[in-house]
C-alpha positions as CSV (number, residue, x, y, z in Angstrom):
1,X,5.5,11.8,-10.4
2,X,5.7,14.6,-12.7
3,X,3.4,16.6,-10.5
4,X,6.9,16.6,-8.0
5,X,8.7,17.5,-10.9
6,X,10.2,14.1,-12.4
7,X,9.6,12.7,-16.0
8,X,6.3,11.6,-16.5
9,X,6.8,8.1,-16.8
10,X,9.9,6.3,-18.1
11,X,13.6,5.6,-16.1
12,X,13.8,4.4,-12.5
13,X,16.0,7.1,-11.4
14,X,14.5,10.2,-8.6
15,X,14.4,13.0,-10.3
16,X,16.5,15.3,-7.4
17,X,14.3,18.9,-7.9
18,X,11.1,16.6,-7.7
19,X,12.6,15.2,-4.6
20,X,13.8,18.5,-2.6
21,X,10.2,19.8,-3.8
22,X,8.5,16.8,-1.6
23,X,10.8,17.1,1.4
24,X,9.6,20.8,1.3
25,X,5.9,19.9,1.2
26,X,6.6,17.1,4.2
27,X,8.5,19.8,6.4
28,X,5.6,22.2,5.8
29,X,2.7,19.7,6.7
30,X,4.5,18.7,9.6
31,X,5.1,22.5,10.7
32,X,1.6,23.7,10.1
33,X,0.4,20.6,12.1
34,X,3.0,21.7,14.9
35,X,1.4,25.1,14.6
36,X,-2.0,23.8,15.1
37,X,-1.2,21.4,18.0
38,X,1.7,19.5,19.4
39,X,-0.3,16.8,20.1
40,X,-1.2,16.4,16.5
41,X,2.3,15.3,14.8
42,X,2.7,12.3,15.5
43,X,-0.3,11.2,14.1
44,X,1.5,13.0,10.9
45,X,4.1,11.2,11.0
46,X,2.7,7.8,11.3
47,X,0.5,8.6,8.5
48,X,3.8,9.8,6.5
49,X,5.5,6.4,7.3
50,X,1.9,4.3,6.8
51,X,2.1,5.7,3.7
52,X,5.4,5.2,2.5
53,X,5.4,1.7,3.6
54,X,2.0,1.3,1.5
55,X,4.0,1.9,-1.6
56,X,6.8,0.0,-0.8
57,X,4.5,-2.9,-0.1
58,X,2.6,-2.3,-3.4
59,X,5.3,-2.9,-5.3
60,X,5.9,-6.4,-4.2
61,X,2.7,-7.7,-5.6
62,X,2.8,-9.5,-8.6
63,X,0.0,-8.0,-11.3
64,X,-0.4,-9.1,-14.9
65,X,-3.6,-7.4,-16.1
66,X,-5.3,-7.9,-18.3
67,X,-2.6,-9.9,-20.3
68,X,-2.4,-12.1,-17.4
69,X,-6.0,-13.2,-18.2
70,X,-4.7,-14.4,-21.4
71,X,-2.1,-16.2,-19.8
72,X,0.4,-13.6,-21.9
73,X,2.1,-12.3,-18.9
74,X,2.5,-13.5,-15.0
75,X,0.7,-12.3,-12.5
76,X,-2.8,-11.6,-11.1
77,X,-4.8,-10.5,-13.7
78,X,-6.2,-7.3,-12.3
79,X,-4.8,-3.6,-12.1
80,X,-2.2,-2.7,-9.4
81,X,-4.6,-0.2,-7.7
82,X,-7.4,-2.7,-7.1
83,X,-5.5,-5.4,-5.8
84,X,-3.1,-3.1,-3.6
85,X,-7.1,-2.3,-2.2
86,X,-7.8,-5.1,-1.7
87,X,-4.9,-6.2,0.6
88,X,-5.1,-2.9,2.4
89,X,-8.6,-3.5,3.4
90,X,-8.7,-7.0,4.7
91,X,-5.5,-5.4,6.6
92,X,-7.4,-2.8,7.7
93,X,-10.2,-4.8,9.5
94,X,-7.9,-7.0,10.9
95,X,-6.1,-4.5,12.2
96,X,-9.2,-2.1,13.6
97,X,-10.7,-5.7,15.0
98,X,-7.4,-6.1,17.2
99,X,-7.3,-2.3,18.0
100,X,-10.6,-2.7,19.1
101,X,-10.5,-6.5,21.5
102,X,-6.4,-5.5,22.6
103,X,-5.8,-1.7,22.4
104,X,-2.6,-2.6,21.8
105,X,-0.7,-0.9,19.5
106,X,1.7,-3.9,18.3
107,X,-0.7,-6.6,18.2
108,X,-2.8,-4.3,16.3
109,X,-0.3,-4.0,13.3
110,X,1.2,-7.3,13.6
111,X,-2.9,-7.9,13.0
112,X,-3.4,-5.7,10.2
113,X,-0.2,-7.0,8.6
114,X,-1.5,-10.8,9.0
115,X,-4.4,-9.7,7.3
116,X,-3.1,-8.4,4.3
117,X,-1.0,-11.2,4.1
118,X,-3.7,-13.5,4.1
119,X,-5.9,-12.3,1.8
120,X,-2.6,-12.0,-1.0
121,X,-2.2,-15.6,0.2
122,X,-5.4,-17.0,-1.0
123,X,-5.8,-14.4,-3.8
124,X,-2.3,-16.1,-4.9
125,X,-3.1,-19.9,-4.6
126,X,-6.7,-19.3,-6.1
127,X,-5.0,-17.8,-8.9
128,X,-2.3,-20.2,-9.6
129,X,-4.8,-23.0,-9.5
130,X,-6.7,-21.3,-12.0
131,X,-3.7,-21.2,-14.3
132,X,-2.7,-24.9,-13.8
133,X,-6.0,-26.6,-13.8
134,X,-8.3,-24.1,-15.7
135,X,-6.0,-22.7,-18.2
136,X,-3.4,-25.7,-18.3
137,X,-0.2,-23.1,-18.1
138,X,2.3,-23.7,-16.3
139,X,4.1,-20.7,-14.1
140,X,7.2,-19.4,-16.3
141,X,8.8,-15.4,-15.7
142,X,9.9,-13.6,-18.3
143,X,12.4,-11.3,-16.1
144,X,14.2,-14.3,-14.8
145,X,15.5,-17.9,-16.2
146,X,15.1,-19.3,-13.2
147,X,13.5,-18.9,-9.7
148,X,15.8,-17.5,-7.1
149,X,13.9,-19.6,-4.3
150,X,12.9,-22.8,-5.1
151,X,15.3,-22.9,-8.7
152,X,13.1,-24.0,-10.7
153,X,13.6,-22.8,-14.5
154,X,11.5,-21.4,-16.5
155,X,12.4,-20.6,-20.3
156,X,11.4,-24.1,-21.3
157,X,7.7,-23.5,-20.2
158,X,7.5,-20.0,-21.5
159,X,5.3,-19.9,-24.6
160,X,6.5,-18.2,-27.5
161,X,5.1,-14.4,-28.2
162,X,4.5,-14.3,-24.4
163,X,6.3,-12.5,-21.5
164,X,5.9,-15.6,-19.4
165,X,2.1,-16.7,-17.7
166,X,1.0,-18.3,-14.1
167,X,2.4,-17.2,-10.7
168,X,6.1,-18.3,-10.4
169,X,7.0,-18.9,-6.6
170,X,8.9,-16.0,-5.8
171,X,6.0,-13.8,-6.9
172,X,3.8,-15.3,-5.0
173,X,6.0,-15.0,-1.9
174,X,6.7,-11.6,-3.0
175,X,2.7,-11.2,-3.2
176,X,2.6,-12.2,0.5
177,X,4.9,-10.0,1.7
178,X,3.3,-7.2,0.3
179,X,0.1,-7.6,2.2
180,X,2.1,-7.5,5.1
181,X,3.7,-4.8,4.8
182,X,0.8,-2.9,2.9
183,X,-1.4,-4.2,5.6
184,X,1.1,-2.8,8.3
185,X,1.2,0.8,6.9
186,X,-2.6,1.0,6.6
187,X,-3.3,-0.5,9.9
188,X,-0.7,2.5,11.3
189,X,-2.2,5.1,9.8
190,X,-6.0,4.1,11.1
191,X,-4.8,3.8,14.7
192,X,-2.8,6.9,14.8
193,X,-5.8,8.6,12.7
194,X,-8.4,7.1,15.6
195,X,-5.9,7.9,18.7
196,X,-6.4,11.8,16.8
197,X,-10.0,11.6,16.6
198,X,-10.8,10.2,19.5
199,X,-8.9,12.9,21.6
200,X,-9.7,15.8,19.3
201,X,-13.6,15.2,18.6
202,X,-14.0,14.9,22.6
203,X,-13.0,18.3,23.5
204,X,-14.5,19.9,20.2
205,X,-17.6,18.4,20.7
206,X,-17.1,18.6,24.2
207,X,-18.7,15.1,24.9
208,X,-18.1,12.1,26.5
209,X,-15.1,9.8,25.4
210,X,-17.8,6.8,24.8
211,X,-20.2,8.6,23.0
212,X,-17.5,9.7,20.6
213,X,-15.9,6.7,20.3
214,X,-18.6,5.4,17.0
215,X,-17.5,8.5,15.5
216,X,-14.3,8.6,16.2
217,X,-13.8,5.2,14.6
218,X,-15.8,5.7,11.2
219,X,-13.9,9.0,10.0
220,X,-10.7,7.0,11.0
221,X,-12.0,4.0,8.8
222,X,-13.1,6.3,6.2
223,X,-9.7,8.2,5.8
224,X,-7.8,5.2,6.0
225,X,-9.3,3.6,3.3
226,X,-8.9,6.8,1.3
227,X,-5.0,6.8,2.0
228,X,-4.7,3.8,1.0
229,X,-6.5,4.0,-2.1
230,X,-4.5,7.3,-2.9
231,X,-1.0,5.7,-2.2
232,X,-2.6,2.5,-4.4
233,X,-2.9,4.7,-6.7
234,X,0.7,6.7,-7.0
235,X,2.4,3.5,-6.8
236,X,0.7,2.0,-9.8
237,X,1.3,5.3,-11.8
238,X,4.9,4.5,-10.7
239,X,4.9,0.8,-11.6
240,X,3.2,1.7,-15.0
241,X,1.5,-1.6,-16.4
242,X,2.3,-5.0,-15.0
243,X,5.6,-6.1,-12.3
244,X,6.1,-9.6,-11.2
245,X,7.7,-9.2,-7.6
246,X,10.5,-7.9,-6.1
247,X,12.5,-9.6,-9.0
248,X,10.5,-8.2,-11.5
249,X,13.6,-5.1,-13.1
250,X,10.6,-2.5,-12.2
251,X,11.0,-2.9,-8.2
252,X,14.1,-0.6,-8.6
253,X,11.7,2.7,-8.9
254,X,10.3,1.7,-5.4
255,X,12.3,4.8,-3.8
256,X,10.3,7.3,-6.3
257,X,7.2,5.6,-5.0
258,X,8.0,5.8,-1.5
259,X,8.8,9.5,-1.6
260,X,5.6,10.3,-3.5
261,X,3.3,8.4,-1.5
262,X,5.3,10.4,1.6
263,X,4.1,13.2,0.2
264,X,0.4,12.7,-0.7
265,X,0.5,11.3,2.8
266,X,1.8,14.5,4.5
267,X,-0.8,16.9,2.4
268,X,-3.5,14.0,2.7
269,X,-2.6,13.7,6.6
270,X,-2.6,17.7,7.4
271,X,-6.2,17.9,5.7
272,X,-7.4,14.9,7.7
273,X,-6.2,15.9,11.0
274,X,-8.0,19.5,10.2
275,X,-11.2,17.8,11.4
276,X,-10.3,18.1,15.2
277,X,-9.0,22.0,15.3
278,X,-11.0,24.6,15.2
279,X,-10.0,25.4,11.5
280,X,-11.7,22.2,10.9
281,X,-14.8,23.2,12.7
């Protein structure tokens, strides 16, 4: 975030210079896209929202790292950025599969959505029954004494020198709900990326709509992917290190995230929809 002006890493507050800087760079994108064509911002502005709800989603999934491998900390034991990925892009072919049988836009999120939030699912119980029957750890936090759904406590199964091991209940529901909501913002920002394509390339190309259509789709897949790997990417420089859920004390810098995934998404977004002006060409 420092890039926006904020501290480098530390507090949860939002740094308000940092903030009024990325509002700026938001109002901008969306004017120079106005400028460009009309017919151009909303596709900005669903990318802007696809992104922020990317790092909003991100930040419910629990990650341990690599000290979850050692069973020294909860969570999946891989990197923020990786697993965000991951979700996004079994979202992201759920999504452009429903797009593509439907054409409907609400189906097609609520299918992109459904996809990330199966494959956090099954990451989550493969995971937990690695702990239990590979490991022989039980799931304890170390943020919380006791679970706030199912109640279960955990400080007498927390190992000493540790900051708690497995996948506690609530982060694996809060795993699930981020891959839906991940899942949704990714799926948003490929349809509204393809509805841009699709229009644009057929009257620079001047072809017709069918024959476009294979291209149309594949730079849309392509820049999709790339959002979400950039806003992945901010919202694990955000989280810094490990987070066990949405009760984990680091969910409270979730607003900073948002707001810097807004912007990358509003630059990110302008350059993209460049392709089908004739700047881009």
């Amino acid at each position: 975030m420092s890039a926006l002006g904020g501290k480098a890493a530390g507090g949860d507050s939002i740094n308000p210079v940092g903030t009024v800087v990325g509002l700026v760079i938001i109002l901008v994108s969306i004017g120079i896209t106005a400028v460009l064509g009309s017919s151009l911002v909303i596709p900005l502005i669903g990318i802007i929202v696809g992104g922020a709800l990317i790092a909003f989603g991100v930040h419910f999934v629990p990650v341990g790292g690599a000290p979850a491998a050692m069973g020294q900390a909860p969570g999946i034991a891989t990197g923020v950025a990786m697993l965000a990925a991951g979700a996004g892009l079994a979202g992201l072919f759920g999504g452009a599969w429903a797009f593509e049988t439907t054409g409907d836009f609400l189906l097609s999120i609520i299918g992109g959505a459904v996809g990330g939030g199966l494959m956090m699912a099954i990451t989550c119980l493969m995971v937990n029954a690695t702990y239990v029957f590979a490991m022989g750890i039980p799931a304890a936090s170390g943020k919380i004494a006791k679970d706030p759904i199912t109640g279960d406590t955990f400080p007498e199964y927390k190992s000493q020198g540790t900051e708690g091991h497995g996948l506690p209940f609530i982060s694996f529901v809060g795993g699930v709900i981020g891959g839906l909501i991940a899942g949704l913002g990714g799926t948003i920002i490929y349809i509204e990326l393809l509805d841009a394509y699709s229009v644009g390339l057929t009257t620079l190309l001047k072809a017709q709509a069918t024959a476009i259509q294979p291209l149309a789709i594949s730079l849309a897949g392509i820049f999709a992917i790339g959002f979400f790997l950039v806003n992945a990417v901010l919202a694990a420089y955000n989280i810094t290190g490990t987070i066990e859920g949405p009760h984990d004390p680091k969910f409270k810098r979730v607003p900073r995230a948002i707001i810097g995934c807004a912007v990358a998404s509003a630059f990110c977004g302008l350059i993209s929809l460049l392709l089908v002006t004739n700047i881009g060409m």
